[in-house]
Structures are given as structure tokens and as C-alpha cells.
N, C-alpha and C positions, 0 to 999 in steps of 0.2 A: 504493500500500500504506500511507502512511504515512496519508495523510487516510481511507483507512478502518479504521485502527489507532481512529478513536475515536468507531466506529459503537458504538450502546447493544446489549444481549442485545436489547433488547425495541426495536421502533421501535413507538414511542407512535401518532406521529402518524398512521402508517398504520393501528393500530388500533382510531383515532377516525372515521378516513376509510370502514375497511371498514363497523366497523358501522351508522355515521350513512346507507353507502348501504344496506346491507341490511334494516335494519329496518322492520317493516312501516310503513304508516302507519297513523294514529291514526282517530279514529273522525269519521267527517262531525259539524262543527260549523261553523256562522256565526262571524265574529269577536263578534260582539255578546253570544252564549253562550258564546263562549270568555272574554271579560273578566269576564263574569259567577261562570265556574266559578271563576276562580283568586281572585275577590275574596270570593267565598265558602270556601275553605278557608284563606284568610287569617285568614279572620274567624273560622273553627272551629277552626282551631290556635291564635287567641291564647284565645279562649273556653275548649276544652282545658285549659289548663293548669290553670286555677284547680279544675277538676271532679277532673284526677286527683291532684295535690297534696294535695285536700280529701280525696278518697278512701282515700290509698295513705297519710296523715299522714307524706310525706317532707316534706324539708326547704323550707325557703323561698329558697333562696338564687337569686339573680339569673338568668334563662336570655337575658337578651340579649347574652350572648357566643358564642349558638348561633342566627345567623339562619336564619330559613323561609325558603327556596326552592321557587315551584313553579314547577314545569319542564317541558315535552317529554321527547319519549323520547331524542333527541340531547343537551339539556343531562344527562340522568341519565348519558349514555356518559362525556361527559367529564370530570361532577364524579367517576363511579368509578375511569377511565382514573388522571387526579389523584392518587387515592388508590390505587391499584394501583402505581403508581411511588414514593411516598414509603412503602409497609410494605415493597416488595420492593426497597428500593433497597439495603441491606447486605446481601443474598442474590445480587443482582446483579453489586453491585463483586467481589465473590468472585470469582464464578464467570467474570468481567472478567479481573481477574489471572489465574485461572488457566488460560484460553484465551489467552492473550497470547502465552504463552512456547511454546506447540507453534507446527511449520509450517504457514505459510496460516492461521494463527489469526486475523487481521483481515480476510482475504476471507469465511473461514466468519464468522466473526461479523455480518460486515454482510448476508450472504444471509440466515444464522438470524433476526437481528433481524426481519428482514422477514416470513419464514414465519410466526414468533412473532406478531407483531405480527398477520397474518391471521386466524390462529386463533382471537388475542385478541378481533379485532372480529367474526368468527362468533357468539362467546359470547357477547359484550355483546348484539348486536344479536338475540340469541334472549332472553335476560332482562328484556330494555327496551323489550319490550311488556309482561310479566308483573310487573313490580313496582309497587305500589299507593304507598310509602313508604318512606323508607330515614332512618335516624339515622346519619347518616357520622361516625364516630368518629375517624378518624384525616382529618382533611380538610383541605390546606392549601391556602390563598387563594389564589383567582384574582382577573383584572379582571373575568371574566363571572360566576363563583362564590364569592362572599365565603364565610367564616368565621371560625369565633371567633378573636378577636386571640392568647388566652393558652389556645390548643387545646382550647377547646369545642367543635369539630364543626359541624357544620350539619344540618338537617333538612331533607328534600326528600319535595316530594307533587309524584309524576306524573300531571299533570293527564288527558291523553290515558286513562291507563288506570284509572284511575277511574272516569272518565266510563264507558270503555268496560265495565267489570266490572257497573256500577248498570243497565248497559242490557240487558246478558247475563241476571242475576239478575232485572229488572225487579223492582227495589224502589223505593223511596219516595228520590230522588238527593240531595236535602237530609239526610236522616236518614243514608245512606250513607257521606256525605263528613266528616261528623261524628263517626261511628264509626269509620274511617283517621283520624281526627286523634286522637281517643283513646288507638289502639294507639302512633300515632306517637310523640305528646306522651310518654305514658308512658316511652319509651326515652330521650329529652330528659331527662325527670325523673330517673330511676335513675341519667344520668352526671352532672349537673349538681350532685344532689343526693349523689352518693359520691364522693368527689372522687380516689380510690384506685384506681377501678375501670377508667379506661381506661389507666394507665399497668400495671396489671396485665395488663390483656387486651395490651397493644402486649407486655408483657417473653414473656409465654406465647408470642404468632405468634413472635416471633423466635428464641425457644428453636426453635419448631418447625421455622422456615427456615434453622436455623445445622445442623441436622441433614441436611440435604438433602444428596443427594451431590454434587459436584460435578465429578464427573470424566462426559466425556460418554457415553465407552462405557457406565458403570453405567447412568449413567440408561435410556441408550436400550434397556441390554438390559431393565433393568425392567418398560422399557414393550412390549418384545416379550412379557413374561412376562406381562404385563397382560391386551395383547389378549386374545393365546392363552387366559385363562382366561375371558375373558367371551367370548369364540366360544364355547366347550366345549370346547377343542384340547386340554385337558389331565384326563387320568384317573389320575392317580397314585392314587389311592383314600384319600385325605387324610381323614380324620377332621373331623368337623363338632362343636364344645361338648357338643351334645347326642346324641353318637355314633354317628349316621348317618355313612357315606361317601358319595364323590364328588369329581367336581370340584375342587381345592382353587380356594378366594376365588369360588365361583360366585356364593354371597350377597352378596357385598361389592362397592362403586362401585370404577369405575376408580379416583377420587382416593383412595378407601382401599388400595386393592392396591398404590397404586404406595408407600406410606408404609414407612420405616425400622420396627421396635421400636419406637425412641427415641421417634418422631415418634406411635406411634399410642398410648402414653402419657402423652402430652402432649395428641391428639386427646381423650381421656376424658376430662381435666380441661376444653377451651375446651366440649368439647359439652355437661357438666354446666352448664358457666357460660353457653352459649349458652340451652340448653333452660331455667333458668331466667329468663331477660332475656325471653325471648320466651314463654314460658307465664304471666308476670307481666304482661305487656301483654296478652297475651288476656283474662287475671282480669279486670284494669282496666278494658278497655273495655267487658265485659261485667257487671262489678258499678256502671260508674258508669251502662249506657247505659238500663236502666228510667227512670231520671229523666229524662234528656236527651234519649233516642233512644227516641220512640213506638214503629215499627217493629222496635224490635232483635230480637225472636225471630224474625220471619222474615229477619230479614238474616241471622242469624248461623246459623239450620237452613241458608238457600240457599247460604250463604257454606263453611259446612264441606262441604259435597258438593261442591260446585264442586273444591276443594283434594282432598276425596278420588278423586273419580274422573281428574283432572287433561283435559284441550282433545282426549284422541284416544293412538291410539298410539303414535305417534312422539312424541307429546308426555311421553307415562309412559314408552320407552324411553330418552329423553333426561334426563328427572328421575332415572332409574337412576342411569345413566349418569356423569352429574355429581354424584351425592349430593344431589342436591334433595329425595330423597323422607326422608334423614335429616332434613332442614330442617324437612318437613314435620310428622315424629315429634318435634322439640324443640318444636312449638308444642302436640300432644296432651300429650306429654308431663311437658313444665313446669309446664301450665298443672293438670292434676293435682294436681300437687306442690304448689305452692300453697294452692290450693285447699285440699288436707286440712293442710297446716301450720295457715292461716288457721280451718279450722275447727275445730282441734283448742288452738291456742294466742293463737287473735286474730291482727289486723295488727298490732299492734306488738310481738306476740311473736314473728311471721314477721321484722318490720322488724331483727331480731338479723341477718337475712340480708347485711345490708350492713356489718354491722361491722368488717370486715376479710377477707384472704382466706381465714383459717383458717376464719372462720365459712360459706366456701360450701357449697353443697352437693357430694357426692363424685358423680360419675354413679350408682353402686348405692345414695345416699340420694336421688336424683332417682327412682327405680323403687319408694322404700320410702322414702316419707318421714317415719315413725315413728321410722326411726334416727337420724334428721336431728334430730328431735325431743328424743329422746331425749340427743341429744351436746348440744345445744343447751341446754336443760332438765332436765337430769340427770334423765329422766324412762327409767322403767323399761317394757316395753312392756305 
């Protein structure tokens, strides 16, 4: 008992183990193309930057405290794992203490960890065929995963699935890999160049995790309450915004049902600030890529169908499911927003965007970006 007194909620290692076996593999390549891809997007991520820098007129300050890594689908499990333990490590010791002090609290915790821990690598290893790029914002160094010394993050291009997406699409793979580095680059640029912005997004996740309950019967009942609504188990005749009934939380992902008040007030604000980061990285790649990227209209027609229709159905009941298809909506959606800021008051009148947190946008001026305008620019509509 005593040596599993200080088993974790979460066992990491198993979580790396599940997904690294379950992941599919990657797409048939020779070693010799394989040296090739990663030395080529090496080359398009340092390239990148100077294009969207030049583009976006942010700032110039240093990005080699955010190394490129590209990776396999197994390095991306672990550099997330990584980062999945140091956002959720004060939500964890929590809920540490307060398992402790019930009975059998250190035998459940070492079985839980472990389930958790399965779960975890389920998820991973379903996401870790499907991500092209990731700006890891909260990232801390490993011997196999460096990053930045003074918390710049690191940047990772999944070479496998890259490859694999330019071969689905059949478009032009050099022009492709260079449009991922653009989106990439751009997320690089925003944190590098606002130096406010990730210690913000860290204080908002942990507002949101210090909400969470922690007692386990809530939870669990939560999560009965969850199901039950995404089976259809439940017919209260709940009232829908737009006052329809039905179902209560039919519309809504597991991860949002299961959320406090508190927590999905807090969700409004990171999705505002998510769906702009990511609608600005669409802008970008697609306002620098006529220059640079011959092919980009048909990359970026093949590429939004692709994302719209999502691999199949289980594929779009799974993006439900976990709130991917919101994911989806902050990239339409942001990239909107932009768009008409920028058309309406310039980038550098957009670039007021990053001045501070008061200057973000609200999710209802993410839908109507006139308002936004308007507060911004004391402009009347």
C-alpha cells in the first residue's frame, strides 16, 4: 500500500506505450525519401519565417529559442504526453491529495492511473496520424525533444503525415510542405513575437482546470449524464437558444457536457483566442502562399474538403465526439475575422490584436467583427 501510495492519476508511460503500439503506420517511404522529406521542411520552416514576418509586419525578435522538430507519429505522442503532464500537473496534485485520504485510495489510484493512462494513449494514437503541425506552447525539454530554454515552445512537423495528406490530395509535395510551414511558422511568430500571450493562455487552462471537480463520484456521475445525452437517453424536453426542444446537450461534444458554468465561460474566452490564432494562420499562409506556393488554390480548395467532409464515419463521429469538429469551426471561423478586420482597417490596424489581453477579440466579436472594430477604432458601425 504504501509504495502504491505514490502511483500518479495518470500513468504517462503507459500512455506512450498504448499509443506508440496502436497507431497506425505511416505511409511506405524508402529511407532515402525519408531524409529527403525532413530536410526539406527544415528548409521551408527556416524559409517560412522571413515570408510571414514580412507578411503579418510582426515583430522581429529572435525565434531560436523555439527549435523545429520533425518527427514521426510516436515522437509527436511523446512530445504531447510531455506537455499533457506539465498543464495538468496542478489539477492532478489536487485531485492526488484528495484521493489520498479516502479508503483504498492508493490501490484505486494506481488501477485508475493505469485505465487513464489507456485511454490517454487511445486518443493520442487516433490524433497522431491526423496532425500535419503543432506549435507546442507549453513544452518542456526532453533529451529526445528539446525546447526553448526560457519557455518558447517548440515547433513540430509530422513528417509521416504530411507526406501522407500531399498523396491523398495529390498535389504538387514540395509546394504542400511549404504551405504546413507557413501555417506552422505563423503560430511561432504570434508567440515569439507577443511575448504576453502564452502566459495568458497557461493562466486561462488553469482557471479552467482549478474548476474541475474533484471529488470522484461528481465526476463520474457527470459522465453518466454525458453519455446518457449523446445516446438520446435523455428527453426532458430542455429548451435549445433558438427554442426548439429536445434532448438536453444533444448538440454539444462530450468535452463540453461534461464542463462546470464556470469552466464553459472560461471555454468562450480560450475558443475566441483559439479561433483567432488559428484563422490568422490560415490568413497567413494563404495571403503569403501566391508568391511562394505556385499551386496554392488547388491545395487549399483540396485541403478544405478534405477537413470538411473528415476520412469516413466513424471518423466524423469521433471529431463529434471529442470536439474536433469545434476545432474545425475556429479555423473557418477566425480566419473570417481577420480577414474583414484586415480588410476593413489594414494589418497593422488588425496588429492592435496583440496588444494586450483586453485588446482580444470576445467570441460574439469573433462572429461580428465590426464590433471588434468598432471597440478597437472607436469606429461606429
Amino acid at each position: 500500500m504504501t509504495s502504491l501510495g505514490g502511483a500518479e492519476m495518470v500513468d504517462w508511460n503507459l500512455a506512450v506505450a498504448t499509443a506508440t503500439r496502436l497507431v497506425r503506420p505511416g505511409p511506405e517511404v524508402s529511407r532515402d525519401e525519408a531524409r529527403a522529406v525532413v530536410a526539406e521542411l527544415r528548409k521551408h520552416a527556416k524559409s517560412s519565417e522571413g515570408h510571414v514576418r514580412s507578411f503579418t509586419r510582426m515583430g522581429t525578435e529572435d525565434t531560436h529559442d523555439t527549435p523545429v522538430l520533425v518527427v514521426d507519429r510516436a515522437g509527436w505522442v511523446r512530445a504531447n504526453v510531455a506537455g499533457f503532464r506539465e498543464v495538468l500537473k496542478p489539477l492532478l496534485e489536487k485531485m492526488q491529495d484528495r484521493r489520498g485520504g479516502g479508503p483504498g485510495g492508493a490501490v484505486l489510484g494506481a488501477v485508475g492511473g493505469k485505465v487513464t493512462g489507456v485511454e490517454l494513449g487511445m486518443l493520442l494514437s487516433f490524433l497522431a496520424s491526423r496532425v500535419l503541425g503543432q506549435y507546442e506552447t507549453f513544452a518542456p525539454a526532453t533529451r529526445e525533444l528539446p525546447a526553448g530554454a526560457n519557455g518558447g515552445g517548440r515547433l513540430l512537423l509530422v513528417a509521416p503525415n504530411i507526406v501522407h495528406v500531399e498523396r491523398e490530395l495529390d498535389v504538387d509535395p514540395h509546394d504542400f510542405r511549404l504551405w504546413v510551414c507557413l501555417h506552422e511558422e505563423t503560430h511561432r511568430t504570434q508567440f515569439s513575437s507577443v511575448p504576453w500571450l502564452r502566459d495568458h493562455l497557461e493562466g486561462e487552462i488553469q482557471a479552467f482546470l482549478s474548476e474541475t471537480d474533484v471529488d470522484p463520484m461528481t465526476v463520474l456521475e457527470r459522465i453518466r449524464e454525458a453519455a446518457q445525452s449523446l445516446a438520446g437517453g435523455r428527453s426532458d424536453g430542455a429548451e435549445y437558444e433558438d427554442g426548439r426542444t429536445g434532448a438536453a446537450d444533444g448538440g454539444r461534444s462530450f468535452v463540453e457536457i461534461v464542463q462546470t458554468p464556470a469552466q464553459r465561460e472560461i471555454l468562450a474566452r480560450l475558443t475566441a483566442v483559439m479561433s483567432l490564432l488559428e484563422g490568422h494562420a490560415d490568413y497567413v499562409m494563404d495571403g503569403v502562399g501566391p508568391d511562394v506556393v505556385p499551386s496554392v488554390t488547388e491545395i487549399r480548395e483540396k485541403f478544405k474538403e478534405r477537413r470538411r467532409r473528415g476520412a469516413g464515419r466513424l471518423d466524423q463521429a469521433l471529431r463529434k465526439l471529442l470536439g474536433l469538429d469545434a476545432k474545425l469551426r475556429q479555423y473557418r471561423d477566425g480566419e473570417r475575422f481577420v480577414r474583414a478586420v484586415v480588410d476593413e482597417v489594414g494589418m497593422d490596424g488588425f496588429n492592435r490584436v496583440w496588444t494586450s489581453p483586453n485588446t482580444l477579440p470576445t467570441k460574439a466579436e469573433i462572429a461580428k467583427p465590426a464590433d471588434w472594430v468598432a471597440r478597437m477604432h472607436h469606429r461606429a458601425d
